[in-house]
Structure formats: structure tokens, C-alpha cells
C-alpha positions in Angstrom: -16.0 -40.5 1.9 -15.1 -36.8 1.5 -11.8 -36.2 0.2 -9.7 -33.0 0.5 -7.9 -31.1 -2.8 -4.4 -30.7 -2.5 -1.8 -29.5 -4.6 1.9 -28.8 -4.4 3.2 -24.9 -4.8 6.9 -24.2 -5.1 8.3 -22.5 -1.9 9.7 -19.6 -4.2 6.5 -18.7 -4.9 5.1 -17.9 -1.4 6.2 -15.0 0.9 9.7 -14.5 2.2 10.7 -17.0 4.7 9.0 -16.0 8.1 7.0 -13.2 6.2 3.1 -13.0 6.2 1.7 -13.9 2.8 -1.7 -14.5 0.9 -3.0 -17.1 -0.9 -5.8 -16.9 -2.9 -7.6 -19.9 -4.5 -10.5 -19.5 -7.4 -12.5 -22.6 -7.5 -14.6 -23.2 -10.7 -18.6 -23.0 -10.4 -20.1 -25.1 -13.0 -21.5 -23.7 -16.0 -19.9 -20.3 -14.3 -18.7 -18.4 -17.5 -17.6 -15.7 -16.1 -13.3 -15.2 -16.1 -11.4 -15.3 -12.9 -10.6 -11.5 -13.1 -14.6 -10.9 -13.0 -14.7 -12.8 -10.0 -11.8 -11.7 -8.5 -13.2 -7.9 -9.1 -16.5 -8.4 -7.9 -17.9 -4.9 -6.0 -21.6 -6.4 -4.6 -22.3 -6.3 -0.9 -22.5 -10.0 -0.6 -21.9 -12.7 2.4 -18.5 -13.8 3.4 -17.1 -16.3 5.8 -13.9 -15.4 7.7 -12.3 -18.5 9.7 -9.8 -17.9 12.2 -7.7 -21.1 13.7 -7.0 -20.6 17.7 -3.5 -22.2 19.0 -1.3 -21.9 22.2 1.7 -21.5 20.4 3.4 -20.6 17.1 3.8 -23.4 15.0 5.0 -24.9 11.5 2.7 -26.0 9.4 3.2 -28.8 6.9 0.3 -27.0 4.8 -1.6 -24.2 3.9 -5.8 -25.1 4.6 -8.5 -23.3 3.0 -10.9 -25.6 5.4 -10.3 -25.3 8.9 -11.8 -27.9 11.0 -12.1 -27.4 14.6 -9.9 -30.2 15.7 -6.8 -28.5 14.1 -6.9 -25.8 16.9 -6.1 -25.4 20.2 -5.8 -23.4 23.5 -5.9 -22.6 26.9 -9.4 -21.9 26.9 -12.1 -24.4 27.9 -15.7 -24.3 27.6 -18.0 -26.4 29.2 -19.3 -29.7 28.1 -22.8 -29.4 27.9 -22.0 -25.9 25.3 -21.4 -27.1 21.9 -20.3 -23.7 20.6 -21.0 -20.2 22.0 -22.0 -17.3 19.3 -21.6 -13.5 19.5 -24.0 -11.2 17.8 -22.7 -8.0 17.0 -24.3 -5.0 14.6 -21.8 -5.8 11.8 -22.3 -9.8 11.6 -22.0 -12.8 13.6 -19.0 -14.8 15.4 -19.2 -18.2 16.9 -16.2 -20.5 18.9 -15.8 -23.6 18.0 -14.1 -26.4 20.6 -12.4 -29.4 19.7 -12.5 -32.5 21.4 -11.0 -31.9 23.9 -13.5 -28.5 24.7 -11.0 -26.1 24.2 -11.1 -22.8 22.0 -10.1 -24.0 18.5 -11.2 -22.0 15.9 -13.8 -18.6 15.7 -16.0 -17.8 12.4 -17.3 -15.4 11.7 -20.1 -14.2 9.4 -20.5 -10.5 7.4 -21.5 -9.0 4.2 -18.5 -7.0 2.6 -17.5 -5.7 -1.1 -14.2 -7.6 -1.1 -12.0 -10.1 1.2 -10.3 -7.1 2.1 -13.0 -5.5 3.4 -13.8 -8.3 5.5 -10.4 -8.6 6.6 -11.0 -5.1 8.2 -14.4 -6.3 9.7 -12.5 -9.4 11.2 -9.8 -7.4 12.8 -12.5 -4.6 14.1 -15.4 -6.9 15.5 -13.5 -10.4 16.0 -10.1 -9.6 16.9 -10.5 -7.9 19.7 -11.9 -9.9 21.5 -9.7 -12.5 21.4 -7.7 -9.5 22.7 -10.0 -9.4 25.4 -10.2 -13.4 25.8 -6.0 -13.2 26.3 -6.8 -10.5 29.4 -9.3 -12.1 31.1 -7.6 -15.6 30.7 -4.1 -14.2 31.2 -3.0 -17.0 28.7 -1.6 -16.7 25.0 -4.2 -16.4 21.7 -2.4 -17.1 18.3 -4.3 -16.7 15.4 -1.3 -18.8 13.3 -4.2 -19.4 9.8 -7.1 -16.9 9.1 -9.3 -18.1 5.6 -11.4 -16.0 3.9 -14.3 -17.5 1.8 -16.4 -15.3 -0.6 -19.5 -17.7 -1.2 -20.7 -15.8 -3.7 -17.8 -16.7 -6.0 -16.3 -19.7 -4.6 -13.1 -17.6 -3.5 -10.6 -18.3 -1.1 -8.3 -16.3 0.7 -5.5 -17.4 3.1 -3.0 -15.4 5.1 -0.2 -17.6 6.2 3.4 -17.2 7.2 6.0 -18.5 4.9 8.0 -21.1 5.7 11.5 -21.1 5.8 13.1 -23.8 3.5 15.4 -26.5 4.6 19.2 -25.0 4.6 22.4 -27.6 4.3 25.1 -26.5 6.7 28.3 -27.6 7.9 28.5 -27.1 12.0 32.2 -26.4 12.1 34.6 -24.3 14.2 35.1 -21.1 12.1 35.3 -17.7 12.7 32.7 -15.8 14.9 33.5 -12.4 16.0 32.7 -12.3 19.4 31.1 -8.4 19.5 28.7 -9.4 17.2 27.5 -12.5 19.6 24.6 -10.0 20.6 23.4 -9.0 17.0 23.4 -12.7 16.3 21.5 -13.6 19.3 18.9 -10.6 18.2 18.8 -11.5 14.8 17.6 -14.8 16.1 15.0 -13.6 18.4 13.3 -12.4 15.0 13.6 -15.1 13.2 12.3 -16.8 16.3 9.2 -13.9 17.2 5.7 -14.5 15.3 5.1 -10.9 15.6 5.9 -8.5 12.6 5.8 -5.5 15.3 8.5 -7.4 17.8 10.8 -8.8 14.7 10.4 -5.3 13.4 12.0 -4.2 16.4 14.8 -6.7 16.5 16.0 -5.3 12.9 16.0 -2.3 13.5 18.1 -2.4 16.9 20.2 -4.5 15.0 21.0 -1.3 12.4 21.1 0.9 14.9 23.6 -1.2 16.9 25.7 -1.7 13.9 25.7 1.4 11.9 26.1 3.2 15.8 28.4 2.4 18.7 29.7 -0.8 16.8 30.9 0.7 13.7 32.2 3.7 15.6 34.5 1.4 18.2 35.8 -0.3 14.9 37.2 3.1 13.2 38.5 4.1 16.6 40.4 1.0 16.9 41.5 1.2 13.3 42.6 5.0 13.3 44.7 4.3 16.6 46.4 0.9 14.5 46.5 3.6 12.0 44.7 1.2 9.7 42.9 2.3 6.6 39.4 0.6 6.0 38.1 0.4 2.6 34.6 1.2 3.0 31.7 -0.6 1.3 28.6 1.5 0.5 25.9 -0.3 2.2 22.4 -0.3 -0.1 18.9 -2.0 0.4 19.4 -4.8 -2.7 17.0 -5.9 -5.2 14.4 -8.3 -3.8 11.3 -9.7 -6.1 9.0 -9.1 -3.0 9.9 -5.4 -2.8 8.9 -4.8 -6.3 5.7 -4.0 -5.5 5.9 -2.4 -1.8 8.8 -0.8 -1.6 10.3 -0.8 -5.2 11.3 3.0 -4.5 13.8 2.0 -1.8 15.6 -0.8 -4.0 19.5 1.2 -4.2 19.5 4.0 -1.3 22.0 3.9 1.0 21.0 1.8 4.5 21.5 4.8 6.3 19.1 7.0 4.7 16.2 4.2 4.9 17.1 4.0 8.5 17.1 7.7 9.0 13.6 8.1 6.4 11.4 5.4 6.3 12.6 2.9 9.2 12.5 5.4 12.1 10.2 7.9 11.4 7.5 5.9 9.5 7.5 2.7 11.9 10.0 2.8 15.0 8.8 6.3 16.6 5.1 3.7 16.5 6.3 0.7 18.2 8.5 2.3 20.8 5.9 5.3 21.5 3.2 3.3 20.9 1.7 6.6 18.9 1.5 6.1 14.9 3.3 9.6 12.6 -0.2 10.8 12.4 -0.6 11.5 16.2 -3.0 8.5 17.1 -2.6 5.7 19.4 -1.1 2.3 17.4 -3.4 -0.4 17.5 -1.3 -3.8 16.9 -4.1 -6.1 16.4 -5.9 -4.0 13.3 -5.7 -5.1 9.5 -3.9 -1.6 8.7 -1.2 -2.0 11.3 -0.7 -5.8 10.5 0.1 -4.7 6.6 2.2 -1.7 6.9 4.4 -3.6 9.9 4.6 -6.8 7.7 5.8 -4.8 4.4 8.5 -3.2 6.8 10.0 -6.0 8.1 11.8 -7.0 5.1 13.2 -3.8 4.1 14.2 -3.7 7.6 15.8 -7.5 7.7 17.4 -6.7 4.3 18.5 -4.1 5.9 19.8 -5.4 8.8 21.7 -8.3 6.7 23.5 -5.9 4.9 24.9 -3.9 7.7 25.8 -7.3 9.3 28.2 -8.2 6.0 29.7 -5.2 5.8 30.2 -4.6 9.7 31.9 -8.6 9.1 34.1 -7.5 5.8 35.9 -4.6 8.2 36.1 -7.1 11.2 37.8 -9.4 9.0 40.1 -6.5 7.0 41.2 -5.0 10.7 42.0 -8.3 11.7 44.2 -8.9 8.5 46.3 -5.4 8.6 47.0 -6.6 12.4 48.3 -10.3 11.8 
């Protein structure tokens, strides 16, 4: 009986909750003597296998697979009985759906020869992705792509993009204090939480700042000048964050206003609402570039949006004070 390897990894150590992460897995050849780094490093042209699960809608899953097995995808696309699988040959590799029992669309693989997972990453998204694109048209239906696995053959590598999971929180449900012209920011903050695209969530942050830190915050000093209140202003700063060490270690202590103004806006929000990138071309969601500058944006821009949210609450509650 085959058995499956498992092993337990401390939520800490993946992606922010709701972010996209990577997880890579070096499995031991035997007699291999070679170290991990060599491996890891390897520059040959050499065969990889990139497996992408199908599904109707966003889910939560209890793990993170290196193996995908048909039967763990779904969607609204059916083939026909009597076709077992249906393969696409292209003039950089070849793709083939895989159905599940039930003879839907549940999983596409795809087979190239690239230098590193990344560059097969970048094949994926240029030869497979679109169309699944295409599929979503045609059908008029939904396509997630919730687990893509990489597998280098060559040396036994495995490499997994999968969204973090959000650990379980304790609260207390209890009538408290909820300031009722921040209902919509809530409500927004929510749709991202709730939205399985970086490009969308990206969106709903960064209307969130520009709500707050715009007509919000400029009603509240109106109303406090007129009560001739005095606020005692907080300065508002992207904190410290272990994941932004790495992507955006640069932005770690200026003010909210100047990422919003510098990076936010003209580097991402000018894309997504023009649907033109900075350097004059037309953004293509679905590419492995766009997927990786979008999801190293998001948190700067949720960070972001947190902050504002606290401070925009601290004056709430010190108007509310100097008036009772």
C-alpha cells in the first residue's frame, strides 16, 4: 500500500495569513552526495513537471500537497466519458487535463525543460495559464488555480505556491464600541480578507488609505476645530514585519503617507485601475511577474491600511472624550 509523507510546520513559519507563499521540499536521492544548496542551484536545461489543481471556488485547505491527485479538483467543466484526458501540444512543452470521477476538469500538467522552478513558473503562466483564461471565456464559469506544484525530476525538488492560512483567533462577541463611519472601511477590509485575488485585495487596501487618510480624516479635524478640540496626532509609519525584510525592508519607518503617495499609487494603483503597468504596457493579471510584484504589495499595503485604521480609531475615541 502506498503511503503519503507528512510532516507538521509551524504556521509562523509560512506566509502572512491570506498571503501567497512557497514551499519548497528537497527530497534525498540515494547515494546522492551532493548538498542541498548544489541542488537547489542547479543551472542545466533539464525536465520539469508543473501541476496545477482546478477548483470552483476558493477554499481552505487542511494541507499543503506536493502530489496532486486528480480527485482533489474540481470544476464546472466536463469532458466526455469515453476521453480519459485531453493533451495540448505546444512549441514550448506539453499540457494535459486530468478529470476526476466525476469527469470534470480537476487538475492540468504540464511538461517543459527549464533552468530553474522559476523559470518554469514563467513557462506555466505563458503557455498554460492562459488558457485556462480562455477555458473561463468560453465556459463563462469560474477557474481557480487554489495549489500549483512544481517538481524538478532531475533533483527530486518540490516547489509549492500556496496561500497561508489564517490561524484560529479567540474572541469575545460583545457589545462594545464601533464607530459607525468606519462601518464601510470595515466592510472593505473584509472583502480582502475575503477576495483570493492579490490584484482585487490590493485594491480594497488601498481604498481603505485613501478613504481614511482623505475625506475621513479631513471631516474629523473639521468637526474637532469647530468643538475647538485639539487632537494629538500620532505619526502613522509602515512597522517592522519579518516578511518585509526581504521585499520591502526599505519601506520599514516612512510615514504611510509617503508609501501611499510613492510606492502604493504610482508603482501598483495607476496598474490596476488603468489596467496599464508604469512602463506604458498593458497589465496582464494572470502572468508570473504580475502575480509576484501584486503579492509583495499587498502587505505593505494591508499594514498600511491597519495602521491608518488605529490611528483614524485613537482620534475617534480622543474627540469623543473632549465632548463627554
Amino acid at each position: 500500500m502506498k503511503t503519503e509523507n507528512t510532516f507538521q510546520i509551524e504556521i509562523e513559519k509560512l506566509a502572512p495569513p491570506g498571503i501567497h507563499g512557497e514551499l519548497i521540499i528537497i527530497n534525498g536521492f540515494a547515494n546522492d552526495t551532493r548538498t542541498d544548496d548544489a541542488r537547489l542551484k542547479d543551472n542545466s536545461e533539464r525536465e520539469f513537471l508543473v501541476t496545477g489543481k482546478l477548483s470552483r471556488t476558493v477554499e481552505n485547505p487542511e494541507g499543503i500537497k506536493a502530489a496532486i491527485p486528480p480527485e482533489d479538483g474540481d470544476s464546472y467543466l466536463i469532458m466526455p466519458e469515453h476521453v480519459l484526458h485531453a493533451k495540448v501540444q505546444t512549441l514550448d512543452g506539453v499540457f494535459e487535463f486530468q478529470k476526476n470521477a466525476r469527469g470534470e476538469l480537476a487538475q492540468v500538467r504540464y511538461t517543459c525543460l527549464a533552468r530553474s522552478i522559476i523559470e518554469a513558473k514563467h513557462k506555466f503562466a505563458q503557455i498554460v495559464v492562459p488558457y485556462i483564461d480562455y477555458l473561463s471565456f468560453i465556459a463563462n464559469c469560474p477557474i481557480q488555480t487554489p495549489l500549483i506544484a512544481v517538481n524538478d525530476t532531475k533533483n527530486d525538488l518540490y516547489a509549492i505556491n500556496y496561500v497561508s492560512p489564517h490561524p484560529v483567533a479567540t474572541v469575545n462577541p460583545h457589545v462594545g464600541l464601533i464607530h459607525l463611519e468606519l462601518s464601510p472601511v470595515y466592510a472593505l477590509y473584509r472583502e480582502a480578507k475575503n477576495s483570493s485575488s492579490d490584484f482585487y485585495k490590493f485594491l480594497c487596501y488601498y481604498k481603505i488609505i485613501e478613504g481614511v487618510l482623505g475625506a475621513l480624516r479631513r471631516d474629523l479635524f473639521k468637526r474637532a476645530k469647530k468643538a475647538q478640540i485639539k487632537i494629538e496626532t500620532i505619526r502613522e509609519i509602515l512597522p517592522e514585519h519579518p516578511e518585509l525584510l526581504q521585499s520591502s525592508q526599505e519601506l520599514v519607518g516612512k510615514s504611510v503617507q509617503w508609501i501611499f503617495e510613492n510606492f502604493l499609487n504610482k508603482k501598483f494603483r495607476n496598474a490596476v485601475a488603468h489596467f496599464i503597468t508604469d512602463t506604458k504596457t498593458i497589465l496582464n493579471v494572470s502572468t508570473y511577474e504580475s502575480q509576484s510584484k501584486f503579492a509583495n504589495a499587498v502587505l505593505v499595503a494591508e499594514l498600511c491600511s491597519r495602521v491608518v485604521i488605529a490611528t483614524h480609531v485613537e482620534y475617534l475615541q480622543q474627540l469623543k472624550t473632549a465632548t463627554t
